[in-house]
MOPAC internal coordinates of N, CA, C and O (Angstrom, degrees):
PM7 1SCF
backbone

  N    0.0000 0     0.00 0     0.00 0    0    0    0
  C    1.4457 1     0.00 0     0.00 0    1    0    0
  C    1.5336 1   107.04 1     0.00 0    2    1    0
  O    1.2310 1   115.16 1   -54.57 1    3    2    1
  N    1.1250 1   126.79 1   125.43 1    3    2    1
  C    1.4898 1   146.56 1   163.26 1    5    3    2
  C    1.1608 1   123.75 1   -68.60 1    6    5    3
  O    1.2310 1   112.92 1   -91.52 1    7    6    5
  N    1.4870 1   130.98 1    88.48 1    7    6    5
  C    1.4594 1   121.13 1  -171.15 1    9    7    6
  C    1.5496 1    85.23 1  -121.11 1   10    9    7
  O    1.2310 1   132.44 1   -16.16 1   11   10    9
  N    1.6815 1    93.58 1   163.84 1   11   10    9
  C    1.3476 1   103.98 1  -175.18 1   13   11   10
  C    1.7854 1    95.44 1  -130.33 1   14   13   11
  O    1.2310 1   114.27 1   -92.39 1   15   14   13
  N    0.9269 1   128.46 1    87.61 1   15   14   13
  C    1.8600 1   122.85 1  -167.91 1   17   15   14
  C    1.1463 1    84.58 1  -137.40 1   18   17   15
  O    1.2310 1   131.26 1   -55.73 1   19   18   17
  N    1.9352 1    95.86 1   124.27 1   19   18   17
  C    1.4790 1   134.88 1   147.26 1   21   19   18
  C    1.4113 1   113.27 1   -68.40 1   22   21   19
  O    1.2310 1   136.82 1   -45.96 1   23   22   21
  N    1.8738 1    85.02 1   134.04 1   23   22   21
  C    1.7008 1   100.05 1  -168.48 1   25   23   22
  C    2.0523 1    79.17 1  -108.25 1   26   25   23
  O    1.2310 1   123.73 1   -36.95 1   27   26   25
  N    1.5075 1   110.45 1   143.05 1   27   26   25
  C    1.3110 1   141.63 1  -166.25 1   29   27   26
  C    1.7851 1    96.82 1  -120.69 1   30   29   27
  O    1.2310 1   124.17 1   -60.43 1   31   30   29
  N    1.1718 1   109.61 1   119.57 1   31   30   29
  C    1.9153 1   113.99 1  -177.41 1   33   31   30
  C    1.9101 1    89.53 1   -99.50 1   34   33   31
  O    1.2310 1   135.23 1   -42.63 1   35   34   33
  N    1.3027 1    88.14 1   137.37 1   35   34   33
  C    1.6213 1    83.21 1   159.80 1   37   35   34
  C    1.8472 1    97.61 1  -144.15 1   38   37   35
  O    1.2310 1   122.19 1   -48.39 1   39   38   37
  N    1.6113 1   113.41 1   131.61 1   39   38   37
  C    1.1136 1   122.40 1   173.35 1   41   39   38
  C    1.9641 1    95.72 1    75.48 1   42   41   39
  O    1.2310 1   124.71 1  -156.60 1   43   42   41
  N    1.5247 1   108.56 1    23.40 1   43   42   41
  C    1.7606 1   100.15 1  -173.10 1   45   43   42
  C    1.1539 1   119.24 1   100.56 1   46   45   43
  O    1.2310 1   117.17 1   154.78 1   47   46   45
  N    1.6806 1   122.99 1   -25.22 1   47   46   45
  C    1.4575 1    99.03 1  -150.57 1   49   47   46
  C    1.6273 1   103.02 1  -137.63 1   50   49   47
  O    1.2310 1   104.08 1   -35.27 1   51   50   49
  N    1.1748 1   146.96 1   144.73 1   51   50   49
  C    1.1265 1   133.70 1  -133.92 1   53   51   50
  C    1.5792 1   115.49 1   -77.38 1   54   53   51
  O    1.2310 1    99.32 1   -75.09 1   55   54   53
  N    1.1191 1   154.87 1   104.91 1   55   54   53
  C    1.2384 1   151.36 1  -156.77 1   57   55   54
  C    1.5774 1   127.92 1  -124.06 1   58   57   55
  O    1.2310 1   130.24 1   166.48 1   59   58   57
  N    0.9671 1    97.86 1   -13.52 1   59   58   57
  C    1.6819 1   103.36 1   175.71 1   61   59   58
  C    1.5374 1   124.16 1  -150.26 1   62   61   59
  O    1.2310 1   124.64 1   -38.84 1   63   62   61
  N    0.9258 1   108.71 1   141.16 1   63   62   61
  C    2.0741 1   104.46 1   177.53 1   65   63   62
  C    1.3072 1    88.07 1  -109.82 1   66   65   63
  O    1.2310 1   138.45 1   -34.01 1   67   66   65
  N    1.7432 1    81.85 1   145.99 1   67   66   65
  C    2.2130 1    94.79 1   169.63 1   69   67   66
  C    1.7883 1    75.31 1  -111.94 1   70   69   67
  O    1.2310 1   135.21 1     2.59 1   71   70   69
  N    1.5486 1    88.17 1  -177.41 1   71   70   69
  C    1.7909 1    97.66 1   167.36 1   73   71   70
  C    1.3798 1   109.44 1   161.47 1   74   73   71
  O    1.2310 1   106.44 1   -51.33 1   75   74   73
  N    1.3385 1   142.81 1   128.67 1   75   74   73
  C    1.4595 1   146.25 1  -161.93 1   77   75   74
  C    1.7100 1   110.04 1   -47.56 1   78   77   75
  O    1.2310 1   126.60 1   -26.02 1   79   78   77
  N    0.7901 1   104.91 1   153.98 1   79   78   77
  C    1.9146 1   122.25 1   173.65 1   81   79   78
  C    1.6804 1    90.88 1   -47.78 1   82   81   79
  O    1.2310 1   123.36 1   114.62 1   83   82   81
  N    1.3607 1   111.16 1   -65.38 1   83   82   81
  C    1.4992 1   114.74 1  -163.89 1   85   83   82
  C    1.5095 1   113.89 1   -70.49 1   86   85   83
  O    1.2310 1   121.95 1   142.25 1   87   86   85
  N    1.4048 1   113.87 1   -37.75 1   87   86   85
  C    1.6214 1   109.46 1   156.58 1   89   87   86
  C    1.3552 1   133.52 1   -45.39 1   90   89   87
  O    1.2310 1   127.64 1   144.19 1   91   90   89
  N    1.2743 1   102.91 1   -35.81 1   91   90   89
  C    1.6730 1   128.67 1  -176.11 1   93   91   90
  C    1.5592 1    97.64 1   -74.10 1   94   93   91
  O    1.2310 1   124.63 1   116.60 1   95   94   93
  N    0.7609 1   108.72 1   -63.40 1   95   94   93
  C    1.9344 1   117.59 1  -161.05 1   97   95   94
  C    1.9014 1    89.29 1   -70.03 1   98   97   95
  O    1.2310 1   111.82 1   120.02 1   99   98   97
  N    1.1316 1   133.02 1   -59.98 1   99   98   97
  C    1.5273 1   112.94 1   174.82 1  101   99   98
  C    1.4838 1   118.08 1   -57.03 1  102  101   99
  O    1.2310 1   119.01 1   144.42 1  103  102  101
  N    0.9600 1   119.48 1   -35.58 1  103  102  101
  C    1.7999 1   111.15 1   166.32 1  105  103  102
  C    1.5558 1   118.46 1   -58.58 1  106  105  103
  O    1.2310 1   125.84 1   119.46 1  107  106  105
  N    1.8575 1   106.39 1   -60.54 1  107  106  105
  C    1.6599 1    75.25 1   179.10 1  109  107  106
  C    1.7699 1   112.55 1   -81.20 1  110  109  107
  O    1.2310 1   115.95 1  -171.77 1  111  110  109
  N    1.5407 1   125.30 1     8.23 1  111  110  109
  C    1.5186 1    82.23 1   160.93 1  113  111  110
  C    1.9414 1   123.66 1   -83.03 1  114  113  111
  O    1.2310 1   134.79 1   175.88 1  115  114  113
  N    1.8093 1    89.00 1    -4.12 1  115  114  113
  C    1.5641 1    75.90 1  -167.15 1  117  115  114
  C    1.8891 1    89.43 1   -65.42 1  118  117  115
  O    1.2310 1   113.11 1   149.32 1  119  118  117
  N    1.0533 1   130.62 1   -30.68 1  119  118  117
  C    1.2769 1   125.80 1   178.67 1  121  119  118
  C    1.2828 1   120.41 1   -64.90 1  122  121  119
  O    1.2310 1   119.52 1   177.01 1  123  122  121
  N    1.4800 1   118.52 1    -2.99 1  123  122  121
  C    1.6473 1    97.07 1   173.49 1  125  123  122
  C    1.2411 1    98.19 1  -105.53 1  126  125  123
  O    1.2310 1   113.51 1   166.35 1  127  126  125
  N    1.4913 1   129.88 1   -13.65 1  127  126  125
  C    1.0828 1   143.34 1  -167.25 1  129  127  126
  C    1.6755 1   100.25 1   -66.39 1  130  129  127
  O    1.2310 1   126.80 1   117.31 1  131  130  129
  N    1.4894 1   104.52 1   -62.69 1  131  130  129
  C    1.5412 1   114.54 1   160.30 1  133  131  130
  C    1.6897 1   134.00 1   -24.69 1  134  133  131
  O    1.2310 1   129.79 1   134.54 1  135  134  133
  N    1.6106 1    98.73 1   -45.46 1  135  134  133
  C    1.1459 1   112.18 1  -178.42 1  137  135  134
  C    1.4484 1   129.20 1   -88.27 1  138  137  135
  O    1.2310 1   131.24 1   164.09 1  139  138  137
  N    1.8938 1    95.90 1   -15.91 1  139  138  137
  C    1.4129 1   109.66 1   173.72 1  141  139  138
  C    1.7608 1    97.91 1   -78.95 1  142  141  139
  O    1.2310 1   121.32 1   146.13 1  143  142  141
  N    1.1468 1   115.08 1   -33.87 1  143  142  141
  C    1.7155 1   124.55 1  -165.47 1  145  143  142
  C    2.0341 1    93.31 1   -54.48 1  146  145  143
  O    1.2310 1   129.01 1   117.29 1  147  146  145
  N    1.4391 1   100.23 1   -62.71 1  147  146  145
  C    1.7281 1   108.67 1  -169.14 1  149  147  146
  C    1.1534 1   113.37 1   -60.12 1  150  149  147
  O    1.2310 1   119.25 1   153.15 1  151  150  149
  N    1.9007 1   119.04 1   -26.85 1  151  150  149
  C    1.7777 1   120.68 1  -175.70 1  153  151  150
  C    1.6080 1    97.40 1   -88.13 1  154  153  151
  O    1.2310 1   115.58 1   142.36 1  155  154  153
  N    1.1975 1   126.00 1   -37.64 1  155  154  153
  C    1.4938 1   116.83 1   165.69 1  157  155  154
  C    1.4336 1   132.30 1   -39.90 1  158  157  155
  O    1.2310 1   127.30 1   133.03 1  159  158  157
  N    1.9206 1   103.56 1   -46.97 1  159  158  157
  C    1.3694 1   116.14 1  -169.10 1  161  159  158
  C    1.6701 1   111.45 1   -81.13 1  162  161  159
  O    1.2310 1   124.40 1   151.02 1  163  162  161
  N    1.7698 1   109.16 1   -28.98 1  163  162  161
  C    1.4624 1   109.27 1   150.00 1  165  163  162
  C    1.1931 1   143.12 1   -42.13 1  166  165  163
  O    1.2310 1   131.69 1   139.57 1  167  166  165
  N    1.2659 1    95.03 1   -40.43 1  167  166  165
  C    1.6199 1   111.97 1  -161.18 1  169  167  166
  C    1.8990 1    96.67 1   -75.42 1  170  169  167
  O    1.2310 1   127.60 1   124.60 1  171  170  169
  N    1.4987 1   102.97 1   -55.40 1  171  170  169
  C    1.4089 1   113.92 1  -178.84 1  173  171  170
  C    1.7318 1   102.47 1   -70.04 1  174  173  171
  O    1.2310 1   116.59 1  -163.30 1  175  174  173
  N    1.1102 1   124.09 1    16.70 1  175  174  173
  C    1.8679 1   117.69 1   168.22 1  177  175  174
  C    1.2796 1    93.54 1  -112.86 1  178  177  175
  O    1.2310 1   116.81 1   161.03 1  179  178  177
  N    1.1701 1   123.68 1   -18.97 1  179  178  177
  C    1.6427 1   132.18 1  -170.14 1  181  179  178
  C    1.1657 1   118.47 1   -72.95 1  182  181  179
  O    1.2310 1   123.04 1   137.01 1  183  182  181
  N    1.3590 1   111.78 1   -42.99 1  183  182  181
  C    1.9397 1   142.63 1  -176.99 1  185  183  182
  C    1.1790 1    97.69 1   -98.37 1  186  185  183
  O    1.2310 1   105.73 1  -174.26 1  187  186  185
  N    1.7285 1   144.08 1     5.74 1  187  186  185
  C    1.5586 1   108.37 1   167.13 1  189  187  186
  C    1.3364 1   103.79 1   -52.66 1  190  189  187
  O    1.2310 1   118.31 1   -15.12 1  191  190  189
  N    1.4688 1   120.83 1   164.88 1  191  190  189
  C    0.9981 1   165.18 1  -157.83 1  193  191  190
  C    1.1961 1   116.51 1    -7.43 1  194  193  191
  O    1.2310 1   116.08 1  -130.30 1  195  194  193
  N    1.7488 1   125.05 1    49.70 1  195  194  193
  C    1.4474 1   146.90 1   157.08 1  197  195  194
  C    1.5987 1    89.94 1   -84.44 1  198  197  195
  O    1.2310 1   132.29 1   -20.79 1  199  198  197
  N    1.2097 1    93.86 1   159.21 1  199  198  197
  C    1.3934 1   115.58 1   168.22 1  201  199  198
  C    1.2378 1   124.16 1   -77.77 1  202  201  199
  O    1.2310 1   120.99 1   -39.06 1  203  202  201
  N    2.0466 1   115.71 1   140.94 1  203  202  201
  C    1.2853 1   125.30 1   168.69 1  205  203  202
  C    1.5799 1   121.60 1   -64.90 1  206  205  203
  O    1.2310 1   118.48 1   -21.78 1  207  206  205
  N    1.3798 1   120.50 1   158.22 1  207  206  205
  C    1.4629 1   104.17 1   159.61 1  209  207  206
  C    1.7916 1    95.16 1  -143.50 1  210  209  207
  O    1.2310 1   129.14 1   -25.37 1  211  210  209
  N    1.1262 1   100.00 1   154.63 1  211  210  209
  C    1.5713 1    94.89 1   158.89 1  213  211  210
  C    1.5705 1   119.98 1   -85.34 1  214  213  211
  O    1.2310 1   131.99 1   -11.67 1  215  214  213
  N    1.3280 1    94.45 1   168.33 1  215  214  213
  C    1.6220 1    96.21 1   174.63 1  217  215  214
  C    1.3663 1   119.60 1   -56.36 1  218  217  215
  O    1.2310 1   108.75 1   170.34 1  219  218  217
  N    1.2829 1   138.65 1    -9.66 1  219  218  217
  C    1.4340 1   137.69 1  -174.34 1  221  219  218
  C    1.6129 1   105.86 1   -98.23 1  222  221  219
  O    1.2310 1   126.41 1   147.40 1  223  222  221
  N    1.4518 1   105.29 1   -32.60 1  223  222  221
  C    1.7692 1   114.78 1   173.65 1  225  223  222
  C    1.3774 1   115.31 1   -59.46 1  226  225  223
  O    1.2310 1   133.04 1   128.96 1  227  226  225
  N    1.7963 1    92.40 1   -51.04 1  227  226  225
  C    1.2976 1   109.21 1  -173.43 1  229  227  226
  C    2.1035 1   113.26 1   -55.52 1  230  229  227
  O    1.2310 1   125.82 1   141.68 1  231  230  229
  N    1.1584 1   106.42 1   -38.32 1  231  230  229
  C    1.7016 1   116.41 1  -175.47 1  233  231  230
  C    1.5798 1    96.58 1   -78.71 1  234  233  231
  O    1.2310 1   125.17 1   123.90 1  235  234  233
  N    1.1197 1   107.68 1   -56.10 1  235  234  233
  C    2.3805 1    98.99 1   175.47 1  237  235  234
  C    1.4585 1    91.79 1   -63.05 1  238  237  235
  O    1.2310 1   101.82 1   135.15 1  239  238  237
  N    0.9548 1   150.80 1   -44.85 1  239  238  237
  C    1.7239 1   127.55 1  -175.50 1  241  239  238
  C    1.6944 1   106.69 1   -66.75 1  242  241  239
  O    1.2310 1   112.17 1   151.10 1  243  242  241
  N    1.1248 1   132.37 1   -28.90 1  243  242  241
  C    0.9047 1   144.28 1  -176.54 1  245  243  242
  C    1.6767 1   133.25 1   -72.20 1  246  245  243
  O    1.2310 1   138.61 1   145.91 1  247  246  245
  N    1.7472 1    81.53 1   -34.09 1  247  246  245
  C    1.9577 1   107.44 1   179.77 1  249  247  246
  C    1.5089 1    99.45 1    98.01 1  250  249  247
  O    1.2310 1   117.58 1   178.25 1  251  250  249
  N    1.6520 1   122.21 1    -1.75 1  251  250  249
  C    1.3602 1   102.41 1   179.92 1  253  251  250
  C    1.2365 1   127.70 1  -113.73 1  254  253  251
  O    1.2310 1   123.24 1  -138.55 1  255  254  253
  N    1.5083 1   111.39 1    41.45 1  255  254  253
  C    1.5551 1    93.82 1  -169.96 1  257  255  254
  C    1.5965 1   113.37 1   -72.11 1  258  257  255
  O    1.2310 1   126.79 1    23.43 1  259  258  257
  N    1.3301 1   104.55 1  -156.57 1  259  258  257
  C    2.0237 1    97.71 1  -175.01 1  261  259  258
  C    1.5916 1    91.34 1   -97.37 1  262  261  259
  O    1.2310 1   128.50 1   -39.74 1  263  262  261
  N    1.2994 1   101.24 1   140.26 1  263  262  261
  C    1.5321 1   127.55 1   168.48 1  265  263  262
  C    1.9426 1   115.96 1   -73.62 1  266  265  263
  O    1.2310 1   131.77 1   -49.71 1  267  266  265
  N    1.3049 1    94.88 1   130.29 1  267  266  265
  C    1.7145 1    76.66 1   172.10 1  269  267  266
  C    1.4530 1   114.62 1   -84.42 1  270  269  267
  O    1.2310 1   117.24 1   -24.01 1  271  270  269
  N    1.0842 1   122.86 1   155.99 1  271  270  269
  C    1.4821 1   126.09 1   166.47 1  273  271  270
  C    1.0065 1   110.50 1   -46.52 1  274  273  271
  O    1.2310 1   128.27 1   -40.75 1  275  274  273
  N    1.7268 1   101.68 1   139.25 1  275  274  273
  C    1.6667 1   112.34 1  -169.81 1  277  275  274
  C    1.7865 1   100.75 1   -84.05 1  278  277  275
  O    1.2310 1   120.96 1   148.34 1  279  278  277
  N    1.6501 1   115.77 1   -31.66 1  279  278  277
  C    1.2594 1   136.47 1  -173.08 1  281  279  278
  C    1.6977 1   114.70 1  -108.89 1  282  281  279
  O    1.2310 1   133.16 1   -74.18 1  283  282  281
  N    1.4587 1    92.17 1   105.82 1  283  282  281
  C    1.7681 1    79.60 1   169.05 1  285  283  282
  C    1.4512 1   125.68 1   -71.85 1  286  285  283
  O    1.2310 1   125.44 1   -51.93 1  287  286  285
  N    1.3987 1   107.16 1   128.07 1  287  286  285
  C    1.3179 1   127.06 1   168.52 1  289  287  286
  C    1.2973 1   119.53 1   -62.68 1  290  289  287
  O    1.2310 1   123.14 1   -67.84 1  291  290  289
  N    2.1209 1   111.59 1   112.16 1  291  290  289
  C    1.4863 1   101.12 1   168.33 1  293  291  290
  C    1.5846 1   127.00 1   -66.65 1  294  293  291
  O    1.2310 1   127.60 1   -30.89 1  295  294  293
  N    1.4059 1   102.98 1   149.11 1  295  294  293
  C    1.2335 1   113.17 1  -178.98 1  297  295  294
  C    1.2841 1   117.21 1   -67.91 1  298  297  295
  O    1.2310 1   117.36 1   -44.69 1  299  298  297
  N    1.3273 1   122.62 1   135.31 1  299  298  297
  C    1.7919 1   138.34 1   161.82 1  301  299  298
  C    1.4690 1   114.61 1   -79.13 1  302  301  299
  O    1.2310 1   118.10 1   -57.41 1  303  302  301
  N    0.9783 1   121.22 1   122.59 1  303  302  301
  C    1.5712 1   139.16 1  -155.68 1  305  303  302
  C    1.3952 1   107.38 1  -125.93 1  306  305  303
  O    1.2310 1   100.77 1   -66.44 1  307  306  305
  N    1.1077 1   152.53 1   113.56 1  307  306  305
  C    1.5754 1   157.62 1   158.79 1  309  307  306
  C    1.8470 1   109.30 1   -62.27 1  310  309  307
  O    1.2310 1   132.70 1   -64.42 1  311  310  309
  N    1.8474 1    93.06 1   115.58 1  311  310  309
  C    1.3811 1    72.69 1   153.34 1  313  311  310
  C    1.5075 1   144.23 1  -100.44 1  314  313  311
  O    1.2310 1   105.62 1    -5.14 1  315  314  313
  N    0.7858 1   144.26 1   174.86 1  315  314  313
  C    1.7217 1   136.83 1  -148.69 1  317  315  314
  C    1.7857 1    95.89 1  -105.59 1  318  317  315
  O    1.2310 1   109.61 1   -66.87 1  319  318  317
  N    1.0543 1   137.08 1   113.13 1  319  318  317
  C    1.4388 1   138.37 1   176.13 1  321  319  318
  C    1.3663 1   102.40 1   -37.97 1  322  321  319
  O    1.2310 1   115.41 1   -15.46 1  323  322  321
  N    1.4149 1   126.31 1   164.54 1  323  322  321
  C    1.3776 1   143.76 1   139.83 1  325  323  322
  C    1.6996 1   106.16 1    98.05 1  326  325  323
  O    1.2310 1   120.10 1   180.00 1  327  326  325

């Protein structure tokens, strides 16, 4: 990443960064990006060797899987021109 940020001395000693809107906004996402990277790699040291589920396990463990219709729905049929 290419940033270009002015360092500002006050009293000598370095005290402030300037730096564009667009410089700014790619740094902190590379930083949340960062932070999503370290809460990911936790999470997966956290879950060794618990069990997987798929998403369909995961919604019946849950109480939510999809319900079938209590009412069958009539069918919509096209008619064919001519």
């Amino acid at each position: 990443m290419d940033l270009n940020p002015k360092i500002l001395k006050i009293e000598g000693k370095d005290e402030l960064v300037v730096m564009t809107m667009v410089d700014y906004l790619r740094l902190r996402e590379a930083a949340e990006d960062a932070q999503d990277v370290r809460a990911m790699r936790a999470a997966r040291k956290s879950d060794r060797g618990k069990p997987d589920y798929s998403l369909d396990e995961a919604r019946a463990r849950l109480g939510l899987a999809k319900k079938k219709p209590t009412k069958k729905q009539p069918r919509v049929t096209r008619r064919k021109p001519g």
